[in-house]
Predicted model as a PDB file, atoms N, CA, C, CB and O in Angstrom, pLDDT in the B-factor column:
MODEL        1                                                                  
ATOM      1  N   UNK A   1    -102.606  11.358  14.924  1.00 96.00           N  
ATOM      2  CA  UNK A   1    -103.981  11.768  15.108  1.00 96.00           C  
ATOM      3  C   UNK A   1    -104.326  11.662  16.601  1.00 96.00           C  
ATOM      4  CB  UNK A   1    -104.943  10.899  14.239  1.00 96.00           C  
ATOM      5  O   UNK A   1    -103.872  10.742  17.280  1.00 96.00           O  
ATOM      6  N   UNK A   2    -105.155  12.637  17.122  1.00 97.00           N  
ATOM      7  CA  UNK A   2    -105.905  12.608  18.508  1.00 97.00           C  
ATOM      8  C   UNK A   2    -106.777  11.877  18.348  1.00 97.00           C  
ATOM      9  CB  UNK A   2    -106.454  13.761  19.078  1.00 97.00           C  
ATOM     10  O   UNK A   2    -107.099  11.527  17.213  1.00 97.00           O  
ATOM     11  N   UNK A   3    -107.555  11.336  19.713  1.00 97.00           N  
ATOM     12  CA  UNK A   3    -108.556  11.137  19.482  1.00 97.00           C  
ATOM     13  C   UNK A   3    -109.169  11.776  20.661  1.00 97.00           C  
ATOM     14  CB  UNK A   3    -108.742   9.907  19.157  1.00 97.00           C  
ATOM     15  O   UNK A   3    -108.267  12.377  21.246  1.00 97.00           O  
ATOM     16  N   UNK A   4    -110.428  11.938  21.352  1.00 97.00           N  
ATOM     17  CA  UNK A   4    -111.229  12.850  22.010  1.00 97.00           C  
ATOM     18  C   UNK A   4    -110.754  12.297  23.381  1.00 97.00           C  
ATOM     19  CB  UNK A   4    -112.881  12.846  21.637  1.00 97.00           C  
ATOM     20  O   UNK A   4    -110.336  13.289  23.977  1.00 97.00           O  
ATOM     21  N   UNK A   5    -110.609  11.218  24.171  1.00 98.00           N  
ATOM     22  CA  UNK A   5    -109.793  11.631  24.884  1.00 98.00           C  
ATOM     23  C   UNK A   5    -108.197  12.689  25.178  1.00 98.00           C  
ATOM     24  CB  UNK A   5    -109.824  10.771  25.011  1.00 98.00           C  
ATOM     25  O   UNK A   5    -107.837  13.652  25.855  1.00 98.00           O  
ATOM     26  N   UNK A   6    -107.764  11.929  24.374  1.00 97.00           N  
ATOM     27  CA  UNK A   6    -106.190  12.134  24.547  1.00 97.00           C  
ATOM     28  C   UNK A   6    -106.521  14.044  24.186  1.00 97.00           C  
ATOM     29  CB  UNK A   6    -104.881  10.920  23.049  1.00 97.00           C  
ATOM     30  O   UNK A   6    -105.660  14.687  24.786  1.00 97.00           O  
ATOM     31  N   UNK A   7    -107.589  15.070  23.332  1.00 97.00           N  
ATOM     32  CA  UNK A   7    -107.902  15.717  23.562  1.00 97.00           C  
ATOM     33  C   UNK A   7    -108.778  16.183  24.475  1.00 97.00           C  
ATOM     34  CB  UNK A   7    -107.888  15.783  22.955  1.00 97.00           C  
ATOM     35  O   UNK A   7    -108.792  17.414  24.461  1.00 97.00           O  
ATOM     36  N   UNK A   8    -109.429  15.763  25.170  1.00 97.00           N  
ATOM     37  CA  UNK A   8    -109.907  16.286  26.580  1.00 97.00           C  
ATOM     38  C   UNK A   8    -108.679  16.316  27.637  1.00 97.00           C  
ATOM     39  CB  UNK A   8    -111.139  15.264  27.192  1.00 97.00           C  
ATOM     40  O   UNK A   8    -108.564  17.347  28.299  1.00 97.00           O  
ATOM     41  N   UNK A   9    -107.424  14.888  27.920  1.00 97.00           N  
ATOM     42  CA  UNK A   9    -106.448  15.668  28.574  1.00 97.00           C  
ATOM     43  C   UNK A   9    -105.786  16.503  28.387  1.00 97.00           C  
ATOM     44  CB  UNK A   9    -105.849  15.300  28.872  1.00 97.00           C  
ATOM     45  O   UNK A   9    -105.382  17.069  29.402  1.00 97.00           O  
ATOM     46  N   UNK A  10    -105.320  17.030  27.082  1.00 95.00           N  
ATOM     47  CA  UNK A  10    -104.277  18.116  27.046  1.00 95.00           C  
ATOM     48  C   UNK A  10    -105.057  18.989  27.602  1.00 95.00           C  
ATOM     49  CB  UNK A  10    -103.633  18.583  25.702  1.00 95.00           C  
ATOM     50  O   UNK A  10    -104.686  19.623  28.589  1.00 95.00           O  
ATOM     51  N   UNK A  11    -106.572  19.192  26.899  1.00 95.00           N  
ATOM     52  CA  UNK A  11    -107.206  20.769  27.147  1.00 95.00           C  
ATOM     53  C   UNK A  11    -107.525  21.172  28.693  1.00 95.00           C  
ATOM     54  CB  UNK A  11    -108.756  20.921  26.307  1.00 95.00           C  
ATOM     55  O   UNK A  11    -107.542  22.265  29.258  1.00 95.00           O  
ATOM     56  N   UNK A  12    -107.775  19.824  29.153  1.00 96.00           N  
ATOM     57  CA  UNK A  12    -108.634  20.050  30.559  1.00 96.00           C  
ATOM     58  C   UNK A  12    -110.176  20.452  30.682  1.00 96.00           C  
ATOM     59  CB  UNK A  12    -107.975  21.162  31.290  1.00 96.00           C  
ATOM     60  O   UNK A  12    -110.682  21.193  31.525  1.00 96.00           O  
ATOM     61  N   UNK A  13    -110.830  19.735  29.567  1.00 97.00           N  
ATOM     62  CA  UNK A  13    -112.222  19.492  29.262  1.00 97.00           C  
ATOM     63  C   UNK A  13    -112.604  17.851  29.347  1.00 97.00           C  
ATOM     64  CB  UNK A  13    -112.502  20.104  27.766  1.00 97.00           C  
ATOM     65  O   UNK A  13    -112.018  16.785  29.537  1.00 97.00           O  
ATOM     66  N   UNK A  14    -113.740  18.259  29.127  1.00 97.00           N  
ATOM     67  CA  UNK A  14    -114.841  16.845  29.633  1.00 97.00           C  
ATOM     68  C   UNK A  14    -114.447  16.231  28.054  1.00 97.00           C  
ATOM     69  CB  UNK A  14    -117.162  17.272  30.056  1.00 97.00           C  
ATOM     70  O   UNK A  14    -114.061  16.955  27.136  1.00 97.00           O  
ATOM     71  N   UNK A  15    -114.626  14.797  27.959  1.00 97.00           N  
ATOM     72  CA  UNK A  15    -114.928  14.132  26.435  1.00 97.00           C  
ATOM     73  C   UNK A  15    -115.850  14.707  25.577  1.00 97.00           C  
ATOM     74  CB  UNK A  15    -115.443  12.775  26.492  1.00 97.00           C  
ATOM     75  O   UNK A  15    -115.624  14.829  24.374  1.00 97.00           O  
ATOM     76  N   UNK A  16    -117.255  15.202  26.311  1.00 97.00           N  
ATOM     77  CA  UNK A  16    -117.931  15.512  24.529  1.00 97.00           C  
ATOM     78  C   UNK A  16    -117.452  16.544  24.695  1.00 97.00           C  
ATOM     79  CB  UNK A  16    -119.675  15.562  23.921  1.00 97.00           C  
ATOM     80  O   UNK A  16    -116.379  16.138  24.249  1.00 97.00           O  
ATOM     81  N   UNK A  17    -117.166  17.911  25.020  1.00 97.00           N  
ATOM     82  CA  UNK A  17    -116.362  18.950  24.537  1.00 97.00           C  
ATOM     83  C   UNK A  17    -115.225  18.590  23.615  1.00 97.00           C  
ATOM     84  CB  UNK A  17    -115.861  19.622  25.619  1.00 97.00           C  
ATOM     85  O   UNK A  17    -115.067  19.020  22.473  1.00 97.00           O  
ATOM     86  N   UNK A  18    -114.493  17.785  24.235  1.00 97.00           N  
ATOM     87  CA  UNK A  18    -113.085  17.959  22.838  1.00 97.00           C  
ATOM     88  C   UNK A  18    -113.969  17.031  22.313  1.00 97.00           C  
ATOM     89  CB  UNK A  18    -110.997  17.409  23.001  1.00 97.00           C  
ATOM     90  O   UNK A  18    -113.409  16.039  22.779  1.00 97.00           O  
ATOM     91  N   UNK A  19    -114.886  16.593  21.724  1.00 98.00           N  
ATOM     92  CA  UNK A  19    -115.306  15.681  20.719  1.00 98.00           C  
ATOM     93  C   UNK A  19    -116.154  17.097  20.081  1.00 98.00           C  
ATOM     94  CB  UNK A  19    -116.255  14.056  21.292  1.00 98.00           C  
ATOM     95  O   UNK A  19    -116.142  17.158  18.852  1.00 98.00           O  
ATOM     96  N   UNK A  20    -116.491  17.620  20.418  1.00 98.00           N  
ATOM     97  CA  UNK A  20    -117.582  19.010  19.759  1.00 98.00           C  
ATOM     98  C   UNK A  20    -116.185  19.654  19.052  1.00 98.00           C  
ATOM     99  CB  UNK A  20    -118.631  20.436  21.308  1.00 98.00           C  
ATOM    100  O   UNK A  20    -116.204  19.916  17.849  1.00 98.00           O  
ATOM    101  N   UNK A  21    -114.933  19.903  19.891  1.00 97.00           N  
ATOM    102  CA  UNK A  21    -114.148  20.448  19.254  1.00 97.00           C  
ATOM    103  C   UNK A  21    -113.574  20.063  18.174  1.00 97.00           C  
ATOM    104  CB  UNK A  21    -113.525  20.685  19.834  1.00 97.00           C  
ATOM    105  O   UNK A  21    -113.147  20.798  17.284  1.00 97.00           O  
ATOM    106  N   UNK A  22    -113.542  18.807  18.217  1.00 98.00           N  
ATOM    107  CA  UNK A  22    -112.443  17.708  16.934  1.00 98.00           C  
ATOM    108  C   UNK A  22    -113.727  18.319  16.016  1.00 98.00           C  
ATOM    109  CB  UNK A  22    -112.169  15.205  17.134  1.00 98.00           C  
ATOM    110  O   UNK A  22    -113.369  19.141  15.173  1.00 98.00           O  
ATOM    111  N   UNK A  23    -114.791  18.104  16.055  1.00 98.00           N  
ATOM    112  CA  UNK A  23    -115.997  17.952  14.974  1.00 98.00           C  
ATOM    113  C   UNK A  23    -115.797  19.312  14.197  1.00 98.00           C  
ATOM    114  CB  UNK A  23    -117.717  17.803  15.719  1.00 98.00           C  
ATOM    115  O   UNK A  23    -115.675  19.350  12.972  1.00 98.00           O  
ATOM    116  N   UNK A  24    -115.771  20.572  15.122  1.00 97.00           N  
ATOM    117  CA  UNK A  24    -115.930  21.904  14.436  1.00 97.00           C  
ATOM    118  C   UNK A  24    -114.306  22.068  13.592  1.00 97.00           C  
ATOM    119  CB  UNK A  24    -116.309  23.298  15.777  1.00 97.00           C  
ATOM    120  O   UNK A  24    -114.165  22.798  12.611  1.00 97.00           O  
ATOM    121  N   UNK A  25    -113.338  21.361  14.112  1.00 97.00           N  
ATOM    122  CA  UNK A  25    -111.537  21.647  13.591  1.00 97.00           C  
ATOM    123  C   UNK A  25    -112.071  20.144  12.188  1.00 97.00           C  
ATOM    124  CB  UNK A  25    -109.535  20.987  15.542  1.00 97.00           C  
ATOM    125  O   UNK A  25    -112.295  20.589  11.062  1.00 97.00           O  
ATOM    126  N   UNK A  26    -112.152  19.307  12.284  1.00 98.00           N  
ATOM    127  CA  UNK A  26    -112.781  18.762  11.141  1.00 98.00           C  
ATOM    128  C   UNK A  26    -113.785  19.024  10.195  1.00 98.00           C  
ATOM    129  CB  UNK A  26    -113.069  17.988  11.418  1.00 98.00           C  
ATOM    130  O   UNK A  26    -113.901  18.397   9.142  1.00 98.00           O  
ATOM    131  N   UNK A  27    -114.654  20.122  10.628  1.00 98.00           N  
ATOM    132  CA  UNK A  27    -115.942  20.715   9.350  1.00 98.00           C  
ATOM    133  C   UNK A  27    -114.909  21.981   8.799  1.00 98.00           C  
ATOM    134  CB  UNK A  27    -117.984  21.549  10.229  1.00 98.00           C  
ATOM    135  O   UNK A  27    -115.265  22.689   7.858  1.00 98.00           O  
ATOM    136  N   UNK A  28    -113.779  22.152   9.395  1.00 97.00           N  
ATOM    137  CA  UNK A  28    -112.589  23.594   9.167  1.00 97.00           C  
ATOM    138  C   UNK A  28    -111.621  22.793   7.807  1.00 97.00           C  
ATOM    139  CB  UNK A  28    -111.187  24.032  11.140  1.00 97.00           C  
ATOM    140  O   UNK A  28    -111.553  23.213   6.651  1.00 97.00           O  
ATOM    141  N   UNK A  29    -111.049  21.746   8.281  1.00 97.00           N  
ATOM    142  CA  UNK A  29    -110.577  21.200   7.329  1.00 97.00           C  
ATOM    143  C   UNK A  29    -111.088  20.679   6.198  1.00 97.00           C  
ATOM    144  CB  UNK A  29    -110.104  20.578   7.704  1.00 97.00           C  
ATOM    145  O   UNK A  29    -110.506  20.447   5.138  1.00 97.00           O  
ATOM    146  N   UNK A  30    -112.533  20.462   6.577  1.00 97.00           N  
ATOM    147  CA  UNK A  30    -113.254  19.489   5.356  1.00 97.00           C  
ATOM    148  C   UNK A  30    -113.593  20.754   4.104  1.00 97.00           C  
ATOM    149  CB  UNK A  30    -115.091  18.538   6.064  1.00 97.00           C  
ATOM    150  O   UNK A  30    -113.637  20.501   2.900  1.00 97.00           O  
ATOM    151  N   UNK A  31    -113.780  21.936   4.623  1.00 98.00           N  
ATOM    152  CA  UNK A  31    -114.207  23.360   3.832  1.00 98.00           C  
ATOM    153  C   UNK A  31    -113.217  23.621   3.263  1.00 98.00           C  
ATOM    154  CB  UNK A  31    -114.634  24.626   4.578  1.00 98.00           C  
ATOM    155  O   UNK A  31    -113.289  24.314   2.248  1.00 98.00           O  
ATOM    156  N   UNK A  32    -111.908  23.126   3.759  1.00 96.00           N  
ATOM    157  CA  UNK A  32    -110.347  23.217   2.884  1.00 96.00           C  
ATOM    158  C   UNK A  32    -110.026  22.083   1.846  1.00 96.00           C  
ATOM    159  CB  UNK A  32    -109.000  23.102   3.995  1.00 96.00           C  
ATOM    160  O   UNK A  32    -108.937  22.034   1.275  1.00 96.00           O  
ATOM    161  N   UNK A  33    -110.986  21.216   1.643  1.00 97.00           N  
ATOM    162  CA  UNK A  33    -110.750  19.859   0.964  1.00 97.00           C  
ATOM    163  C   UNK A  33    -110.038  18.791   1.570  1.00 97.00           C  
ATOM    164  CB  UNK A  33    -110.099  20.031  -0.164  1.00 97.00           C  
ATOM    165  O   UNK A  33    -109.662  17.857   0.863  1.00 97.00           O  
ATOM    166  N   UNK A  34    -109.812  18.808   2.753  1.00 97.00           N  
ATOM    167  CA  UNK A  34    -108.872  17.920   3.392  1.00 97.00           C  
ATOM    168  C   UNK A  34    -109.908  16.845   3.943  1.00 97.00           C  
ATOM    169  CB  UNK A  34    -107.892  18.683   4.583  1.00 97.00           C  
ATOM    170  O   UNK A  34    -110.917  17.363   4.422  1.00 97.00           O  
ATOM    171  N   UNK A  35    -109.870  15.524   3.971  1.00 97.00           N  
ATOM    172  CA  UNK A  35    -110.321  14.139   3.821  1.00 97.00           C  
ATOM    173  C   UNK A  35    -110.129  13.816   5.521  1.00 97.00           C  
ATOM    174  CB  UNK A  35    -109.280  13.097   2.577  1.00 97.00           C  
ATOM    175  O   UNK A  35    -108.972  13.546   5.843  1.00 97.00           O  
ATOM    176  N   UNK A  36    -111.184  13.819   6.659  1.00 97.00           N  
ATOM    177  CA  UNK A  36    -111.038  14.056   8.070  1.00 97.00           C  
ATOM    178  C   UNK A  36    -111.379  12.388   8.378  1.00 97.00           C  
ATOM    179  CB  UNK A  36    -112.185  15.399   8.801  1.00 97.00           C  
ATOM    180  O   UNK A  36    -111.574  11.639   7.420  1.00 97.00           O  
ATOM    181  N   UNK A  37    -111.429  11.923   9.659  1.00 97.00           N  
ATOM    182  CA  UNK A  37    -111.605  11.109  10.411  1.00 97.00           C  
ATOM    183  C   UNK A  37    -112.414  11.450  11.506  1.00 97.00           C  
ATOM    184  CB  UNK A  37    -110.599  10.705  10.665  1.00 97.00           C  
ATOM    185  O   UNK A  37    -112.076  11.961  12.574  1.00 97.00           O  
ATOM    186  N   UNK A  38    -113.625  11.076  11.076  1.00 96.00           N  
ATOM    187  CA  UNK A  38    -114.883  10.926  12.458  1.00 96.00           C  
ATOM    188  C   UNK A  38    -113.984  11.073  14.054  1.00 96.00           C  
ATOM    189  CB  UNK A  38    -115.827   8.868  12.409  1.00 96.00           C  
ATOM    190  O   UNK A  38    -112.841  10.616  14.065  1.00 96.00           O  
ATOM    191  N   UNK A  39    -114.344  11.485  14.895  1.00 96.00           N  
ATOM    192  CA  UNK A  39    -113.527  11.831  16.196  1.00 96.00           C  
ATOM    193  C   UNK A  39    -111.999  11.711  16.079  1.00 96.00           C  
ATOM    194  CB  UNK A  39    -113.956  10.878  17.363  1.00 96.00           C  
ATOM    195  O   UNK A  39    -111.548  11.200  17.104  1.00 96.00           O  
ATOM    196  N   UNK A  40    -111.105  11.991  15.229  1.00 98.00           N  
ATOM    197  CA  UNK A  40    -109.714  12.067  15.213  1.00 98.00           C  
ATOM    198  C   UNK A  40    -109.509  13.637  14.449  1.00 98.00           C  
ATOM    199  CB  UNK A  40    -109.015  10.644  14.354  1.00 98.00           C  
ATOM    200  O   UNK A  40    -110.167  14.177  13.559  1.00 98.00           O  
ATOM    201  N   UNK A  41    -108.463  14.030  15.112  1.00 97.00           N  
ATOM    202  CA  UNK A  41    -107.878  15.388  14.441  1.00 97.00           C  
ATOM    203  C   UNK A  41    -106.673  14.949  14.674  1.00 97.00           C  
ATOM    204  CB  UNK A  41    -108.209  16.947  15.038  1.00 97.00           C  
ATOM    205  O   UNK A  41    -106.197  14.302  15.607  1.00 97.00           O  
ATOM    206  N   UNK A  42    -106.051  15.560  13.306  1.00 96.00           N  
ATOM    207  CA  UNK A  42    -103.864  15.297  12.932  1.00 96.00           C  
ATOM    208  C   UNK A  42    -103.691  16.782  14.269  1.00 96.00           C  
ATOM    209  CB  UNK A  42    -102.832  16.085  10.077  1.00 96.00           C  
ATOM    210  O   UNK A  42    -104.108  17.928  14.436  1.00 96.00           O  
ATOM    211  N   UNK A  43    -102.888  15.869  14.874  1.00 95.00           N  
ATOM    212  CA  UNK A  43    -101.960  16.812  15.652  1.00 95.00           C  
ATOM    213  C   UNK A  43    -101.277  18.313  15.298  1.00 95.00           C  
ATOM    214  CB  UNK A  43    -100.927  16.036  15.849  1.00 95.00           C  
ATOM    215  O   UNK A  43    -101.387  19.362  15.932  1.00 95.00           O  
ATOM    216  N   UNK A  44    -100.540  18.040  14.071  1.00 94.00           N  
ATOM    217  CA  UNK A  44     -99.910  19.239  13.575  1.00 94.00           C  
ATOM    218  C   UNK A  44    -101.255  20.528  13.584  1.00 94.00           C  
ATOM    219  CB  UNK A  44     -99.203  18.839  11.874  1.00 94.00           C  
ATOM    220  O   UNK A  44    -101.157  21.752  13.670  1.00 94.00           O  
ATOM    221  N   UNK A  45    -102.233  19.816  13.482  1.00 95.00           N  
ATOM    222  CA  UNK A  45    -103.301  21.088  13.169  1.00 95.00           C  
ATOM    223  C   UNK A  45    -103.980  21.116  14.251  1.00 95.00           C  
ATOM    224  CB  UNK A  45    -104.347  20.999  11.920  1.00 95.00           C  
ATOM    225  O   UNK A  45    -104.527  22.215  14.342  1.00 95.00           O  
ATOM    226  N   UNK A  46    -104.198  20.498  15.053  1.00 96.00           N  
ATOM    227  CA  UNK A  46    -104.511  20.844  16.462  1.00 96.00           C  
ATOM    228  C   UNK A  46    -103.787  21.703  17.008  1.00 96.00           C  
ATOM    229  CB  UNK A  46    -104.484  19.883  17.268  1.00 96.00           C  
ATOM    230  O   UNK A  46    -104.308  22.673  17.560  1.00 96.00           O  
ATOM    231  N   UNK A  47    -101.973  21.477  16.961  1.00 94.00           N  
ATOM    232  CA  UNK A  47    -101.013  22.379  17.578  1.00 94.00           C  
ATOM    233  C   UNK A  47    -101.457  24.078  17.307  1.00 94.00           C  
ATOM    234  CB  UNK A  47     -99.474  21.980  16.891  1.00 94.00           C  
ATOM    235  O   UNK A  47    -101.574  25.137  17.922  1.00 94.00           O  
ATOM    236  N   UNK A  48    -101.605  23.492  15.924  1.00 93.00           N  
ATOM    237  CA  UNK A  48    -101.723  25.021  14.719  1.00 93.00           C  
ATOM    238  C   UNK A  48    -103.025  25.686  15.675  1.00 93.00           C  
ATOM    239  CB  UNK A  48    -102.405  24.550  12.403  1.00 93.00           C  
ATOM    240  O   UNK A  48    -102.959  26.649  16.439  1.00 93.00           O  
ATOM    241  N   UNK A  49    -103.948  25.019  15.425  1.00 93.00           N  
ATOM    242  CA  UNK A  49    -104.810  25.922  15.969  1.00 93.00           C  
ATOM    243  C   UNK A  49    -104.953  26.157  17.483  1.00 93.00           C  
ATOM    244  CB  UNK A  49    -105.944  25.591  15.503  1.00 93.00           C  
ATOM    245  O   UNK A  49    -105.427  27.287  17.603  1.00 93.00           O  
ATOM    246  N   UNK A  50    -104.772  25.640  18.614  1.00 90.00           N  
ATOM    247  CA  UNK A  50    -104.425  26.040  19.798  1.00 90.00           C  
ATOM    248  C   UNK A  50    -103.317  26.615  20.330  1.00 90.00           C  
ATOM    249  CB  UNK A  50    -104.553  25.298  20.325  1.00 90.00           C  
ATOM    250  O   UNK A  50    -103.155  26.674  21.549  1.00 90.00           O  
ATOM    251  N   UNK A  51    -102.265  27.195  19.274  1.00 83.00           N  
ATOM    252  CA  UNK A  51    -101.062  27.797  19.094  1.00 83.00           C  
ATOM    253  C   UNK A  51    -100.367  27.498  20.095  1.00 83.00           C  
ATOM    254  CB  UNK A  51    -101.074  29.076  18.904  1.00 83.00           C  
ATOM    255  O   UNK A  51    -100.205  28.270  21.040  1.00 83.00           O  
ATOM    256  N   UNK A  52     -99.563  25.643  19.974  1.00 77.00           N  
ATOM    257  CA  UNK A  52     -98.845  25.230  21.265  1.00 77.00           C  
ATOM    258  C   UNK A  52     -97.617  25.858  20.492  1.00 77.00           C  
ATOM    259  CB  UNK A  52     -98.815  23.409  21.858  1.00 77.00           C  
ATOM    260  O   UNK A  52     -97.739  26.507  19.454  1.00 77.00           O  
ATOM    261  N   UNK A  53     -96.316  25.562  21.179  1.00 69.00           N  
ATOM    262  CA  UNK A  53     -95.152  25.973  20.356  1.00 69.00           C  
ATOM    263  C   UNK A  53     -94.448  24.718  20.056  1.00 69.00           C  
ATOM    264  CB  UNK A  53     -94.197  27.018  21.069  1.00 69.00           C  
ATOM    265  O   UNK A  53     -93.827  24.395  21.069  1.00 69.00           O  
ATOM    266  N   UNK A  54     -94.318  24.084  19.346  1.00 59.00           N  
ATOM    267  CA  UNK A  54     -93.844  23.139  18.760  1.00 59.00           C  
ATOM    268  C   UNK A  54     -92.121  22.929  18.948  1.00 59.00           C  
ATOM    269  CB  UNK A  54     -94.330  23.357  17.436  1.00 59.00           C  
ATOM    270  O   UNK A  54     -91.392  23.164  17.984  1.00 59.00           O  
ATOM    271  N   UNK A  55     -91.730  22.617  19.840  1.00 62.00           N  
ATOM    272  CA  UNK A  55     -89.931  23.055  20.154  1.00 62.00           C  
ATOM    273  C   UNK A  55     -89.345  21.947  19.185  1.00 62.00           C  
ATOM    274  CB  UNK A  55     -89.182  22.779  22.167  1.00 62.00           C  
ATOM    275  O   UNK A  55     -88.343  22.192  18.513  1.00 62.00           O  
ATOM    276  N   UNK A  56     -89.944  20.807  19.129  1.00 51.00           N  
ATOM    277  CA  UNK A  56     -89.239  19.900  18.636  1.00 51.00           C  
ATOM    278  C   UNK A  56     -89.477  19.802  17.013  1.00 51.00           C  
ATOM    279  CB  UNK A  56     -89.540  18.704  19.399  1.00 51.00           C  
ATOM    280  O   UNK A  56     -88.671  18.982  16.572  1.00 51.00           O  
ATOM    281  N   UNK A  57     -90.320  20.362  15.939  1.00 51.00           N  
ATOM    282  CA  UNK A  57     -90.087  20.539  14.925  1.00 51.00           C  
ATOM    283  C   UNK A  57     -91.751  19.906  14.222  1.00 51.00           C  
ATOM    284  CB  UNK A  57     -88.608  19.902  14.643  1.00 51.00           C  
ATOM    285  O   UNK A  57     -92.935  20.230  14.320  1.00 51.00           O  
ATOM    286  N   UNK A  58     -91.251  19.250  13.781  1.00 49.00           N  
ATOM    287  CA  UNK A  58     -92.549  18.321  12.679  1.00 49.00           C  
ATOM    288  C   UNK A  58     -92.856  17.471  13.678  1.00 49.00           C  
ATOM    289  CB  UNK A  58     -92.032  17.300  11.036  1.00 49.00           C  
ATOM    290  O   UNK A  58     -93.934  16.950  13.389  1.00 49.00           O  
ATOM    291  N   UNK A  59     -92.328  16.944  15.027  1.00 52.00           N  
ATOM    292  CA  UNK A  59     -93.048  15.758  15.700  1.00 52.00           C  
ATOM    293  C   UNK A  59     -94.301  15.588  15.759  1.00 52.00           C  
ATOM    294  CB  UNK A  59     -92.805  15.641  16.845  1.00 52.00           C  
ATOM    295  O   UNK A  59     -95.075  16.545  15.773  1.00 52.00           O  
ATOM    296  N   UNK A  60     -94.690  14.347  15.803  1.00 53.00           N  
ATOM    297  CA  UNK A  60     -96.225  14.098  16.047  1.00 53.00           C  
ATOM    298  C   UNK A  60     -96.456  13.385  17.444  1.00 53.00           C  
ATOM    299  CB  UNK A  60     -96.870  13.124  14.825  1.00 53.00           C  
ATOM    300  O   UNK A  60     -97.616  12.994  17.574  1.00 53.00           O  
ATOM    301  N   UNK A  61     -95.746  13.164  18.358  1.00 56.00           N  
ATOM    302  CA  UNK A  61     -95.668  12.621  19.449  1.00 56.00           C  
ATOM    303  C   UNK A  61     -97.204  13.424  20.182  1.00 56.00           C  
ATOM    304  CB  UNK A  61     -94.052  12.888  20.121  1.00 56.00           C  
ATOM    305  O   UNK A  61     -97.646  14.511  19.811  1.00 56.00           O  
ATOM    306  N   UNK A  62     -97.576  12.879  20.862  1.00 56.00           N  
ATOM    307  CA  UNK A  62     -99.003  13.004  21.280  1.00 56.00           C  
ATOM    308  C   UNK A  62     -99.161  14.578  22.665  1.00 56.00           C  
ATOM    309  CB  UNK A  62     -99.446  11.111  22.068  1.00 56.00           C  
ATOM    310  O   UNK A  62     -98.945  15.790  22.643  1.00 56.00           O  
ATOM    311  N   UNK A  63     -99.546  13.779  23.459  1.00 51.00           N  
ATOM    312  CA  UNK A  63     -99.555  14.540  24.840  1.00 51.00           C  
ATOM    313  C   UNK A  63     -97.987  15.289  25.503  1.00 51.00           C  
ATOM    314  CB  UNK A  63    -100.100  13.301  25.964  1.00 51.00           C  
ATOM    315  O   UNK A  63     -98.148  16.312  26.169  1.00 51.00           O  
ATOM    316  N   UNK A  64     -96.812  14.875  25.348  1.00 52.00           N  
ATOM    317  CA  UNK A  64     -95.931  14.715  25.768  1.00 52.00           C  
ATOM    318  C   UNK A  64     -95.330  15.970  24.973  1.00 52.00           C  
ATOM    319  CB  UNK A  64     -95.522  13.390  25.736  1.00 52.00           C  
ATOM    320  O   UNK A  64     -94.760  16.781  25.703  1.00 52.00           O  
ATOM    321  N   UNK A  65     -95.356  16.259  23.665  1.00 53.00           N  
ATOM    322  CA  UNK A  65     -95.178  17.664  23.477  1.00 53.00           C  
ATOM    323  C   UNK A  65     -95.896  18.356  23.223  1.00 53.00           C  
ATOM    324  CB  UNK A  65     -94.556  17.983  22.847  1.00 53.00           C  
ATOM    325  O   UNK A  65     -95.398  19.291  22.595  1.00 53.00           O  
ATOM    326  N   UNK A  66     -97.355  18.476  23.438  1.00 56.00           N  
ATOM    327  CA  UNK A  66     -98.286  18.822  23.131  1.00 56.00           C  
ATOM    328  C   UNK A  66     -98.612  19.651  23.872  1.00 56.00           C  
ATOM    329  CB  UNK A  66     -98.936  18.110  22.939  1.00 56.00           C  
ATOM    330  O   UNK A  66     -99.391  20.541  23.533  1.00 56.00           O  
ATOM    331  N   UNK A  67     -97.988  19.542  25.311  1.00 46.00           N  
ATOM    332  CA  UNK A  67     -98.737  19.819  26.861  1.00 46.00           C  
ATOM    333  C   UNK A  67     -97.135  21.541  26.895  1.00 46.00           C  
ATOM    334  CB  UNK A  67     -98.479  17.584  28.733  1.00 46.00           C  
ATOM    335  O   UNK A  67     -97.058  22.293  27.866  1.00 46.00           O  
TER     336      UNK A  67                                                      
ENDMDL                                                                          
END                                                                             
């Protein structure tokens, strides 16, 4: 899971922006039935939706393949 920093560095936004962002990618998942965390978004679906390319597979490693 992110949390609103560690998403403001990948993106290169201020904190409440990626915190506005986690909120709107969490009201996305919650409309899918999926069970969210107040300022945290799962990585895999962050990737998903900012379409990083994932080289290394299922990792969840943070910034480091993220970037």
């Amino acid at each position: 899971m992110l949390n609103a920093q560690e998403t403001a560095e990948i993106l290169g936004v201020c904190e409440s922006k990626a915190y506005a962002i986690i909120r709107q990618m969490n009201e996305e998942l919650a409309r899918d039935g999926y069970l969210t965390v107040r300022g945290r978004i799962p990585v895999k679906y962050f990737k998903k939706r900012f379409y990083f390319d994932d080289k290394a597979g299922d990792s969840d490693e943070r910034t480091t393949d993220v970037q």
